[in-house]
N, C-alpha and C positions, 0 to 999 in steps of 0.2 A: 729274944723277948722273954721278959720276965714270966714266974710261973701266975703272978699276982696279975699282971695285965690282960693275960691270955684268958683267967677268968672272968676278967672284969669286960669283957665283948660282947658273950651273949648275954649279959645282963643291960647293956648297954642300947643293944639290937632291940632287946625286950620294952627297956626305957621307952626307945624311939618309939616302937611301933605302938604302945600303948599308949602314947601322950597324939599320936598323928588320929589314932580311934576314935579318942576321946575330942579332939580338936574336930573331926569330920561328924561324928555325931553330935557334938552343942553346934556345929555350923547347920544342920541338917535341920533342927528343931526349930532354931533360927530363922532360917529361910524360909519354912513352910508357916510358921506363926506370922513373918513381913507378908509373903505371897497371900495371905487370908486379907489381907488389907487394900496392898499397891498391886496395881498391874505388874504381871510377870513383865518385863522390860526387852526379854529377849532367852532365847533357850538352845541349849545342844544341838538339835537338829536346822534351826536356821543358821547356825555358825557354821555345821558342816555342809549345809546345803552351797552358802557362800561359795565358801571354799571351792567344791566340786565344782559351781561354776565358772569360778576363778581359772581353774587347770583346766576344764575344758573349751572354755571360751567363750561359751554361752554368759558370762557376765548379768548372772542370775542374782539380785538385789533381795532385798525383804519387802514386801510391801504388805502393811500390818497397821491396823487404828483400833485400839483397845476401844470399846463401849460396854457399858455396864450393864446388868443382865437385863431391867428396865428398860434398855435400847434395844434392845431384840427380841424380833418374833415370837411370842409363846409357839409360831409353829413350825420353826429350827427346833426349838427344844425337845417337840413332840415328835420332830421325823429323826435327830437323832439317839433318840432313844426309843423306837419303832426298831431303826437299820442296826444299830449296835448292841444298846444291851435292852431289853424290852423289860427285864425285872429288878431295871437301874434302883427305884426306890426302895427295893424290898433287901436287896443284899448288904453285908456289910462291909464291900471293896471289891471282893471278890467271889465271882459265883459259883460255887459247886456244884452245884445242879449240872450248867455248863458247860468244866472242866470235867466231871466225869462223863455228859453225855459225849463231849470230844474225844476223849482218851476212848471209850466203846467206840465209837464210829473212827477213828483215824487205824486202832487196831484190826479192825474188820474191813478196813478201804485201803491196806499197804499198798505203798508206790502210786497212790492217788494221791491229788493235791488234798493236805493236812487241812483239817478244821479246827479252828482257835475257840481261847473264852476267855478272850481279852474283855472287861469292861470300861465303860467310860472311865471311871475312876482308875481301872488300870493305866489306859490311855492316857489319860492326863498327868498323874506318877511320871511315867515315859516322857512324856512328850516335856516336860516343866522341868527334870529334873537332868533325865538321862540322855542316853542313848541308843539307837536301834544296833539290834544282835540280838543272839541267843545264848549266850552264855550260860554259865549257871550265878555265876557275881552279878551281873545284869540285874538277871531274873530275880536273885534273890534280895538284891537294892527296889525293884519294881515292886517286889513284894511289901518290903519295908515302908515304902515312901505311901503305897496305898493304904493302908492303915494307915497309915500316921496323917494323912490329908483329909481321911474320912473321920477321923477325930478330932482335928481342928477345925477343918473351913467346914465341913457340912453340905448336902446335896445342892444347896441352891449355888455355892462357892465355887463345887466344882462344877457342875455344868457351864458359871460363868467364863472361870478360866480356860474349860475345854473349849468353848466357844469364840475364845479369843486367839489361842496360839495353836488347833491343829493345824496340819498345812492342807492347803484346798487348792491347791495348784501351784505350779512352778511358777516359784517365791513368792506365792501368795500364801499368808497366814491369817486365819479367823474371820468371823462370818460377816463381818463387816466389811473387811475389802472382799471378799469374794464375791458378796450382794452386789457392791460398786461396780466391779471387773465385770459380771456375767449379767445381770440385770440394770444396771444402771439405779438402783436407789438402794438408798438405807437399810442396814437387816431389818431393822424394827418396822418395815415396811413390804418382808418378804410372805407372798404369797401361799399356800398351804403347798402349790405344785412345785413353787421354785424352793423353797424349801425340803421340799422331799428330794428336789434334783441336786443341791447339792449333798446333802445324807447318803446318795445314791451313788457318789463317784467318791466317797471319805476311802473305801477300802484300799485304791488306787487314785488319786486325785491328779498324780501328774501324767497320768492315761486317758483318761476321760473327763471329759467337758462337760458342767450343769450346762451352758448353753448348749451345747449340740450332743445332744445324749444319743448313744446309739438303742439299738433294740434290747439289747442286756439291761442297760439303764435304765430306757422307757418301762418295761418287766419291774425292776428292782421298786421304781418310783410307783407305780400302779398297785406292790405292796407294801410299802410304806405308809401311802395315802391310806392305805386303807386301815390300819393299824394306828394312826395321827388320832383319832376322834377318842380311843379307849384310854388312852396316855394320859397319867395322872403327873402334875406337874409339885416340884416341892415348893413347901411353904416358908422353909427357911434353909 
């Protein structure tokens, strides 16, 4: 091989990788300026959920009906933002407050189970974009895509789309079919408690049942309800 070719590779490798950069980041801006608009269509996590059911046999489907923030509850919104992030309006993606009180308490609770500071808006990054792990690429795409959703769509944006595609049971996605599934009506028709009940099994949702909450849940929903009333909702 020539001494002229052999240079001309890593320049080449260079080429690629900085045109593939540039290609995933104008697709990235893309995406989340469409997503401020259309319903997310389908995400990472119910393709792999598929999948998994596929291999295991469980023949685990999607069942998912986009409605718009208008169509639900102002009191899903309030319980989950009670259960998950309580200072959802005040931060800007990401909460510090938080992630330091976490980082303090997970280093003083070693070989205890770990305390997150994931927020909604994290959450939804995740859940719209990516994939679950822990990586540090992951993490530092979750990072990315959080800002960049809380600069476009805006609180009222993302609540709606969290609202649509978290998963709330095995192959159930968003508030709308899990109101159907476990209540039998409309989200925009859920109750302050049936509300709290499903806010209350988000942590684990293919564990625990809104319909048949155990005494953890009954506990979790009893403070949730009670945290619903203070809960300030956005205006756009």
């Amino acid at each position: 091989m020539s001494e002229k070719k052999t240079k001309s590779w890593p320049r080449r490798i260079f080429k690629w990788a900085a045109n593939t950069f540039l290609v995933l980041f104008v697709g990235s801006i893309v995406a989340v300026v469409l997503y401020k608009f259309i319903p997310v269509p389908i995400t990472p996590l119910m393709v792999i959920r598929t999948i998994e059911g596929a291999i295991d046999g469980r023949g685990v489907g999607i069942d998912k009906d986009w409605v718009s923030y208008d169509e639900i509850s102002p009191h899903f919104f309030r319980a989950v933002i009670s259960a998950e992030d309580a200072r959802f309006l005040r931060h800007g993606g990401i909460d510090w407050r938080a992630v330091d009180a976490a980082k303090k308490y997970n280093e003083a609770h070693k070989g205890k189970r770990l305390h997150g500071a994931s927020t909604i808006t994290m959450q939804t990054a995740k859940n719209t974009f990516l994939w679950n792990g822990r990586n540090y690429i992951r993490k530092g795409l979750e990072v990315y895509f959080t800002y960049l959703i809380e600069a476009v769509w805006g609180k009222k944006r993302i609540l709606e789309v969290y609202a649509n595609i978290v998963e709330m049971g095995d192959g159930v996605y968003g508030v709308e079919a899990a109101s159907q599934k476990y209540f039998g009506k409309p989200a925009k028709n859920l109750t302050k408690i049936q509300a709290a009940r499903i806010a209350a099994v988000l942590p684990n949702p293919r564990r625990w049942s809104p319909a048949k909450p155990t005494r953890y849940i009954q506990r979790r929903v009893r403070f949730i309800s009670g945290r619903q009333n203070s809960i300030a909702l956005p205006k756009d």
